[in-house]
NUNU-213743 format. One record per residue (C-alpha): x, y, z; residue in three letters. Coordinates in Angstrom, 3 decimals. Layout:
BEGIN
> X Y Z ALA
...
This chain:
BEGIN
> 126.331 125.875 79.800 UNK
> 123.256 125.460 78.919 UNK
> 120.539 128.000 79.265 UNK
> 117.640 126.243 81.696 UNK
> 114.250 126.602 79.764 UNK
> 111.959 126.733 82.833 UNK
> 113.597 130.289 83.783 UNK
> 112.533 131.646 80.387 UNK
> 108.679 130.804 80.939 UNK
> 108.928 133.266 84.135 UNK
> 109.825 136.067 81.824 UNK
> 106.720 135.148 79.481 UNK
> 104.163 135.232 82.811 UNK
> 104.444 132.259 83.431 UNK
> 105.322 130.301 86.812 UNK
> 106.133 126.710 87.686 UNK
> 105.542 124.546 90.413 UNK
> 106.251 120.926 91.113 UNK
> 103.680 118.732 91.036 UNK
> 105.280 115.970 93.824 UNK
> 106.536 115.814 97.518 UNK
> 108.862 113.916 99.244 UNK
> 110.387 114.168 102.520 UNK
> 113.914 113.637 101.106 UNK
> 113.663 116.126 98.946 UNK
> 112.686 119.031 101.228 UNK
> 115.507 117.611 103.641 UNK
> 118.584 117.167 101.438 UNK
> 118.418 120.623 99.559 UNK
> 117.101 119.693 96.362 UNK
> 114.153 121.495 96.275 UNK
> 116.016 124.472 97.363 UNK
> 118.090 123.659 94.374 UNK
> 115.356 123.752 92.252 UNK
> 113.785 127.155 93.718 UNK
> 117.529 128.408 92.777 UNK
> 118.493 127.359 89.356 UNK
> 114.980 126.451 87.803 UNK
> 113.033 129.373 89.426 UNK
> 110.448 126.669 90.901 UNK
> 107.628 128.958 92.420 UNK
> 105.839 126.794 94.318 UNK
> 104.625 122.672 94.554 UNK
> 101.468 120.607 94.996 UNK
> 100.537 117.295 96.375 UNK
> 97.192 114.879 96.401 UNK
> 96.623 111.751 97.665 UNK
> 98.398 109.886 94.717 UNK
> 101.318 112.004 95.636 UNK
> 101.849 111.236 99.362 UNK
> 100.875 107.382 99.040 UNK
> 103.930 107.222 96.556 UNK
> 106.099 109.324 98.966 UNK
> 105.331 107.731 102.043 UNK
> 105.057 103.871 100.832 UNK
> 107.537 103.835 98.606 UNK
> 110.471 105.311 101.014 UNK
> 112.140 105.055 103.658 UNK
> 112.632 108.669 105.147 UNK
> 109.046 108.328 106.936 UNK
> 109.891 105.281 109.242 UNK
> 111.416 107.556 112.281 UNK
> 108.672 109.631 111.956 UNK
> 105.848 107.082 112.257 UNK
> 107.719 104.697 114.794 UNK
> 107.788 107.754 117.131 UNK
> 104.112 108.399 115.932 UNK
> 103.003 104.928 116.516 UNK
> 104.598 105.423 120.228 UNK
> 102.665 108.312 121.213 UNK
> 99.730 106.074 120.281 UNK
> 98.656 107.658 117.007 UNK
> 96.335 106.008 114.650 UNK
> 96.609 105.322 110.936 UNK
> 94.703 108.688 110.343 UNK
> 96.769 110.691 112.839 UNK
> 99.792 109.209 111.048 UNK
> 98.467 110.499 107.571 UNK
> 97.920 113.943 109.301 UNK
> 100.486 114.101 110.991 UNK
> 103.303 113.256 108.157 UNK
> 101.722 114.960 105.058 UNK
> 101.209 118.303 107.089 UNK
> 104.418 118.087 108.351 UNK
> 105.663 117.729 104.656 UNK
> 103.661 120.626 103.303 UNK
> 104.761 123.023 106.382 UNK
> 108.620 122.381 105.431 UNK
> 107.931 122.782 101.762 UNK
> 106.243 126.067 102.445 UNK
> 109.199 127.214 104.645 UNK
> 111.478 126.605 102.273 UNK
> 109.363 128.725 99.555 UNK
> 108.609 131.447 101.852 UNK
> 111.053 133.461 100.587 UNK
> 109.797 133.268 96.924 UNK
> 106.167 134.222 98.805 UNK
> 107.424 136.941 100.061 UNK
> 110.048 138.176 96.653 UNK
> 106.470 137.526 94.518 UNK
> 104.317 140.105 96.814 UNK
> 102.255 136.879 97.450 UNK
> 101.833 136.098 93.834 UNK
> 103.853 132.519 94.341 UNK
> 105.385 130.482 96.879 UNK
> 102.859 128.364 97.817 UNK
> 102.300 124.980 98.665 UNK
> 98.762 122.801 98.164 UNK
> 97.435 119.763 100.374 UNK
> 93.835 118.254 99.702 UNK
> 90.891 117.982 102.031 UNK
> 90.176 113.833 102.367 UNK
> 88.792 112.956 98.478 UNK
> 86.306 111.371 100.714 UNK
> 84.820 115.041 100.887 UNK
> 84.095 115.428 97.331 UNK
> 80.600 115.575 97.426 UNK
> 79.987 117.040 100.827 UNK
> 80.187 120.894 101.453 UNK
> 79.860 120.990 105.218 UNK
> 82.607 118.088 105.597 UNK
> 85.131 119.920 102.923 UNK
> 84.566 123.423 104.622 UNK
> 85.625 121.595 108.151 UNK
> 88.244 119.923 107.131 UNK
> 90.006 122.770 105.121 UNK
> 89.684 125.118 108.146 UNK
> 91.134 122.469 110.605 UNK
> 94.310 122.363 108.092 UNK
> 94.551 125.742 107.588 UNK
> 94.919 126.750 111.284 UNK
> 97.138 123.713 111.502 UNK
> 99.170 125.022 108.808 UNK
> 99.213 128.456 110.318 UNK
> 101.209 129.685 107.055 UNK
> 100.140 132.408 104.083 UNK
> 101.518 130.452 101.636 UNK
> 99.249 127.504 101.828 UNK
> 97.250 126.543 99.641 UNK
> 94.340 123.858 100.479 UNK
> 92.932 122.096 97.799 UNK
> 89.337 121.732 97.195 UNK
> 87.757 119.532 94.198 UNK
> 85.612 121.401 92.042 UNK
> 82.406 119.014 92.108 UNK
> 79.144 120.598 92.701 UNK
> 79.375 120.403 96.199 UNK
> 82.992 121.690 96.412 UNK
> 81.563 124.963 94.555 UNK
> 79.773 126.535 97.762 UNK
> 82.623 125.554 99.515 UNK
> 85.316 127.385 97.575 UNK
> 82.791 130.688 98.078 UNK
> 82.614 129.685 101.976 UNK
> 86.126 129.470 102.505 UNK
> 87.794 132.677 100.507 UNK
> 85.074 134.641 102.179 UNK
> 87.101 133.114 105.424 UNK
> 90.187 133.937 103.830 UNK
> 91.706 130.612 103.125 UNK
> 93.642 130.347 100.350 UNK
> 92.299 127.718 97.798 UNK
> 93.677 125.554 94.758 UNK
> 90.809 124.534 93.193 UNK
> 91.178 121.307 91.486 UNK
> 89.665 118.126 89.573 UNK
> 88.877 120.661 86.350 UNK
> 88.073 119.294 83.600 UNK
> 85.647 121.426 81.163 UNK
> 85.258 124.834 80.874 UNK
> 81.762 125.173 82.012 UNK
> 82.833 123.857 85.262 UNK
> 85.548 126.258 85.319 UNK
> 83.081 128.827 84.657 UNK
> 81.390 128.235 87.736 UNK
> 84.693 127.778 89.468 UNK
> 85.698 131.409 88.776 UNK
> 82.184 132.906 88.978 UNK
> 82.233 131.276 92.969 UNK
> 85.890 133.156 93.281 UNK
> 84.667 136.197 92.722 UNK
> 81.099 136.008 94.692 UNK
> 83.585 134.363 97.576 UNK
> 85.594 137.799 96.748 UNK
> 82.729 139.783 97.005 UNK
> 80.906 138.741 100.326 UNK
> 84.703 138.842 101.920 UNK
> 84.797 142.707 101.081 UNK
> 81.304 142.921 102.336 UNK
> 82.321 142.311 105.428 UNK
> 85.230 144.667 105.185 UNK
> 87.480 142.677 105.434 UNK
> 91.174 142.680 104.106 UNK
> 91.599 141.036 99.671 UNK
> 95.255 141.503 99.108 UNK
> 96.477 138.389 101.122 UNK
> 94.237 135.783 99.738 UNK
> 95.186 133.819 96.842 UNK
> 93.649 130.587 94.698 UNK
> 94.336 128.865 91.604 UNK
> 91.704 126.985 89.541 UNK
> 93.599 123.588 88.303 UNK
> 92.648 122.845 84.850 UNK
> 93.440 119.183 84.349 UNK
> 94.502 118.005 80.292 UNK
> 96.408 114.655 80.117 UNK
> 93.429 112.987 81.292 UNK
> 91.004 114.833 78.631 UNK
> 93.045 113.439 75.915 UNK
> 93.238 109.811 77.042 UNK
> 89.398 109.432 77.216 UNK
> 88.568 111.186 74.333 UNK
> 91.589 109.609 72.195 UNK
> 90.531 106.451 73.063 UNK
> 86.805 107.533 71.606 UNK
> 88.163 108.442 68.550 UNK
> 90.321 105.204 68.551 UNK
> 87.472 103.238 68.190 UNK
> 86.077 105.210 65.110 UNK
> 89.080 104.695 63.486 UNK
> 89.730 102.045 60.469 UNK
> 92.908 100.622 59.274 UNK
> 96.387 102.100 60.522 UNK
> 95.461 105.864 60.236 UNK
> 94.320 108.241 63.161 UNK
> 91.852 110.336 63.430 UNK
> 92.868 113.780 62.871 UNK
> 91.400 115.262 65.982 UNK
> 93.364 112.671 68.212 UNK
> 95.194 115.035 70.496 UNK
> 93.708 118.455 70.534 UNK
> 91.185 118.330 73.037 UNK
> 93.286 119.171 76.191 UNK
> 94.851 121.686 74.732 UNK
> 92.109 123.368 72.685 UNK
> 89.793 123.132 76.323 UNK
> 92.656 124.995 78.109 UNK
> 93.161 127.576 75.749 UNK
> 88.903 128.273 75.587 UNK
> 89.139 128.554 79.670 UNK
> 91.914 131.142 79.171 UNK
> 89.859 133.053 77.253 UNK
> 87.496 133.179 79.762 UNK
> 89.723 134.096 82.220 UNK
> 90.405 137.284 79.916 UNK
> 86.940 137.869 80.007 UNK
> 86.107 138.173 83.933 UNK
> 89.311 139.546 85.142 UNK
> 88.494 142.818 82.419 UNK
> 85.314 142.741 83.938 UNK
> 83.413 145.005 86.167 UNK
> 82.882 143.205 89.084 UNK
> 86.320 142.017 89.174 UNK
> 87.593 145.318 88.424 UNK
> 85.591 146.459 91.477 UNK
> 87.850 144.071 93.783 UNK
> 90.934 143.960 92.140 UNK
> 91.009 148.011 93.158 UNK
> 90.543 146.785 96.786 UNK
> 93.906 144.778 96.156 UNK
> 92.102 141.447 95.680 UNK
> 94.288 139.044 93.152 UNK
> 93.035 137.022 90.587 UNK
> 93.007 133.166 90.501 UNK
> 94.985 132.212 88.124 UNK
> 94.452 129.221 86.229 UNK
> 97.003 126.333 86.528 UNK
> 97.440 123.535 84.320 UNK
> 97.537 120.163 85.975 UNK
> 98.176 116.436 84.977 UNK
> 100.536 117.656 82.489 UNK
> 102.888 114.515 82.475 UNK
> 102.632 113.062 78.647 UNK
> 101.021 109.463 78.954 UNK
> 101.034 109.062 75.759 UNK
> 104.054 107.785 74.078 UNK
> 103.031 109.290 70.403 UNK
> 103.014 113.286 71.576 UNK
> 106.083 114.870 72.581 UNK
> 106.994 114.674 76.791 UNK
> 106.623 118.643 77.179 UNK
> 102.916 118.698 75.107 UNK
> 101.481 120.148 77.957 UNK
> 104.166 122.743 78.809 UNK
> 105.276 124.004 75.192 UNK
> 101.544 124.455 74.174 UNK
> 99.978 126.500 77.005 UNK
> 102.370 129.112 77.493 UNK
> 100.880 132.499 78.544 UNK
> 100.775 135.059 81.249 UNK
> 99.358 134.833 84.278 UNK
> 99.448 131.067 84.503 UNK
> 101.068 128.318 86.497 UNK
> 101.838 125.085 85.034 UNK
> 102.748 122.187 87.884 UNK
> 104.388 119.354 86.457 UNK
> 105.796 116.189 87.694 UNK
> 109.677 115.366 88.217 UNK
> 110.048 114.288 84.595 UNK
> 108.182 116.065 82.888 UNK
> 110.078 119.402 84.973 UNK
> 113.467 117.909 83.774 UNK
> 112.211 117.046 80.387 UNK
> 111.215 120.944 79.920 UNK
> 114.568 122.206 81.826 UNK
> 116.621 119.752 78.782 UNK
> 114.295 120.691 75.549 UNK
> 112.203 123.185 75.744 UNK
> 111.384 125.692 73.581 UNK
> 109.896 128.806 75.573 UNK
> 107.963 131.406 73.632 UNK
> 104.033 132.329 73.912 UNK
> 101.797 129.996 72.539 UNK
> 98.686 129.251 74.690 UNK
> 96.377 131.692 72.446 UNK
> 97.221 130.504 69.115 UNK
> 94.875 128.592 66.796 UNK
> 92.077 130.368 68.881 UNK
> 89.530 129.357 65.511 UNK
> 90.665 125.527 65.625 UNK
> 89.967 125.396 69.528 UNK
> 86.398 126.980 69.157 UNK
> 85.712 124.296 66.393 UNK
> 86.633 121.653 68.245 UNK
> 83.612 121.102 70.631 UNK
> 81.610 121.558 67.789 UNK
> 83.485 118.801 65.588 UNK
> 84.042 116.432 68.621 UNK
> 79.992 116.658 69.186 UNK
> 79.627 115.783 65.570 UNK
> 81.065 112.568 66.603 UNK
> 78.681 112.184 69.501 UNK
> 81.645 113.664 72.033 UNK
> 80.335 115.706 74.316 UNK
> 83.270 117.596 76.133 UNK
> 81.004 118.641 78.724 UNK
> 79.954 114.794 79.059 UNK
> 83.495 113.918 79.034 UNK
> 84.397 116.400 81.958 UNK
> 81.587 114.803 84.391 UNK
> 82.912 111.597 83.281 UNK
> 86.827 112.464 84.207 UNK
> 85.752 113.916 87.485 UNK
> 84.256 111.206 88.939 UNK
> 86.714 109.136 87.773 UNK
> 89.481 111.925 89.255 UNK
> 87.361 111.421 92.545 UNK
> 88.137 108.026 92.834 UNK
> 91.556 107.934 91.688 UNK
> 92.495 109.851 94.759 UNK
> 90.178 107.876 97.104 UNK
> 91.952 104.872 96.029 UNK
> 95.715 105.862 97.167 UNK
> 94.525 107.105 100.375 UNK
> 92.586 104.334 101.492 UNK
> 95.519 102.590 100.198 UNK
> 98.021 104.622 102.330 UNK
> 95.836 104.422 105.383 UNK
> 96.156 100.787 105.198 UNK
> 99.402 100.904 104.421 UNK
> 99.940 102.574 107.991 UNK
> 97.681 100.870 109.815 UNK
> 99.803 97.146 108.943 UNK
> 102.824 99.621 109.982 UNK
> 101.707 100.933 112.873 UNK
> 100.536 97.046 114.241 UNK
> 103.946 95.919 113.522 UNK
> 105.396 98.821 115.727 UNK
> 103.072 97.811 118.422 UNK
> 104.363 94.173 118.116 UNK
C-alpha cells in the first residue's frame, strides 16, 4: 500500500486541516475517516463554503423544513444550520483537541463578511457564536481589515479563540501578530488563565499569484513568460514565516509563552492551484515547515495524499524571496498595494455567497410556507 503523504507533513511540524464542510460528510463517517488515515487535524469554513454545502445538496432540506415550521427566518436558518455543522465537526475532532494538548482539533466559522469593517459589530457577533458554540475547539474567524485588528485584541483578551483571516501581505500580518500578543498581554493583566486560548493567522497565496500573474501577463511580449510569474505567494509566505521566527523568540512573547500562552500559528489558506500551468500541490509542497497548518480543499487534500513529496521546504531560497518585493516594485508592483487590493476584493467574495445563500433560503423557506 501506499504510504499517505499528508501523515508525513505531521512528523515535519506540520498539521492539516480541511478547508470545506458538508453535512454529509460529518454524518456518514468520512471525515472521521479522514481524522484516521490522513491525520486531518482540524477544518474551516466561510461563506463560500456553506453556500456550496447548503445549495448545492440535499442533506439540509429536513433541517430547514422543520426550521421553516418553527417559524425561522432566512437568517435564523443560516444560523441555525452552519452552527449546527461546525458543532458536529468539532465533536468529531474533539478527540484530536484533546490528543494535541489543544494544539489542533479545531473547527473555524466566520462572523457575517458584512462585519468587515466594523469592530463593535465583529466583537458582538463573535461572542454571540462563541457562547452558542459552547466548545474549546472553536475557532471564530475574524478578517484581518483594519477594523478587524482591535477586534482580534478585544476578543483573545475575552478568551475566544480566533482564526484570523483575509491575509494577504506581510505588513498586515505584522499587525495581525503584534494585536495577538497585546490581546495576550492585557488577558494576563487581568490574571487571567493563557494556556486554553488558541488562534491562527490565515495567510492567503493562490489569490496573490493570480493578480499579480496577470500584471506581469500584460508586460509580457510574444509566447514567453515573465520569469517572476509564480513566486509571489510563495516568496510572501515564506517572508511572514520569518517573522513569525522573529516574535515568538522574542521577549514579550517569551514573557507569555512561560505563563503557558501558545503561539498563533500561521496557516496557509486558498491553497487550491487555479492555475492550470503550476503543479496541483504548489501550495502544499512549497511551504512546508514547523509550526504551521496548511487547510486545503477536497482536491487539493487528495491530490497531496496521491503525490506528494513531504520534506521541509518553506525556508529555502530565503535570498530570492527578499528580492522579490524589491524586483516586483521595479515593475511598479507594489505587494503591499496588491494585498489592500486582494482584501477588499476577499471582502466581497464572501459577501456575495452569503447574500446569495440567504436568498437562497428565503425562496426555500416561502415555498415551505406555501
Amino acid at each position: 500500500m501506499k504510504d499517505n503523504s499528508l501523515l508525513k507533513l505531521h512528523a515535519l511540524g506540520q498539521s492539516i486541516w480541511l478547508d470545506y464542510i458538508q453535512r454529509g460528510m460529518l454524518d456518514n463517517g468520512e471525515i472521521t475517516r479522514m481524522i484516521e488515515t490522513d491525520g486531518l487535524a482540524g477544518m474551516t469554513s466561510n461563506p463560500a463554503i456553506f453556500e456550496k454545502a447548503i445549495s448545492g445538496q440535499h442533506d439540509y432540506d429536513a433541517a430547514i423544513a422543520s426550521q421553516v415550521r418553527t417559524g425561522a427566518s432566512a437568517r435564523d436558518l443560516y444560523d441555525t444550520l452552519t452552527r449546527d455543522d461546525v458543532g458536529h465537526a468539532a465533536d468529531l475532532l474533539l478527540p484530536v483537541y484533546e490528543k494535541s494538548g489543544g494544539r489542533d482539533g479545531y473547527v473555524s466559522i466566520e462572523v457575517s463578511p458584512h462585519f468587515a469593517h466594523d469592530c463593535d459589530a465583529t466583537v458582538k457577533e463573535a461572542h454571540e457564536l462563541w457562547a452558542q458554540l459552547a466548545r474549546p475547539n472553536v475557532m471564530i474567524k475574524v478578517p484581518g481589515t483594519r477594523a478587524g485588528l482591535p477586534a482580534i485584541q478585544a476578543l483573545l483578551a475575552a478568551g475566544v479563540n480566533v482564526n484570523v483571516t483575509l491575509l494577504f501581505g506581510v505588513q498586515r500580518y505584522r499587525e495581525v501578530a503584534d494585536a495577538f500578543v497585546r490581546g495576550m498581554e492585557q488577558r494576563a493583566a487581568t490574571g487571567a488563565p493563557l494556556d486554553h486560548v488558541a488562534s491562527v493567522a490565515s495567510f492567503f497565496l493562490s489569490r496573490i499569484d493570480t493578480l499579480v500573474d496577470q500584471r506581469l501577463d500584460a508586460m509580457s511580449t510574444g509566447t514567453s513568460r515573465h520569469p517572476l510569474r509564480g513566486a509571489a505567494a510563495i516568496a510572501s509566505a515564506r517572508l511572514a514565516y520569518q517573522h513569525y521566527k522573529q516574535w515568538t523568540t522574542g521577549a514579550r512573547w517569551q514573557a507569555l509563552a512561560a505563563q503557558g500562552a501558545r503561539s498563533q500559528r500561521l496557516l496557509w489558506a486558498s491553497t487550491g492551484t487555479k492555475d492550470p500551468d503550476y503543479s496541483d500541490v504548489k501550495y502544499v509542497e512549497t511551504l512546508i515547515g514547523p509550526d504551521t497548518v496548511n487547510t486545503l480543499p477536497p482536491d487539493t487534500l487528495a491530490a497531496y495524499r496521491d503525490h506528494g513529496l513531504p520534506a521541509l521546504r518553506l525556508e529555502d531560497d530565503l535570498a530570492v524571496a527578499r528580492e522579490l518585493p524589491v524586483q516586483l516594485a521595479g515593475l511598479g508592483i507594489d505587494l503591499e498595494q496588491v494585498s489592500d487590493e486582494l482584501e477588499a476584493d476577499g471582502v466581497k467574495k464572501f459577501i456575495a455567497p452569503f447574500d446569495k445563500l440567504l436568498a437562497a433560503l428565503e425562496l426555500r423557506r416561502i415555498e415551505l410556507l406555501g
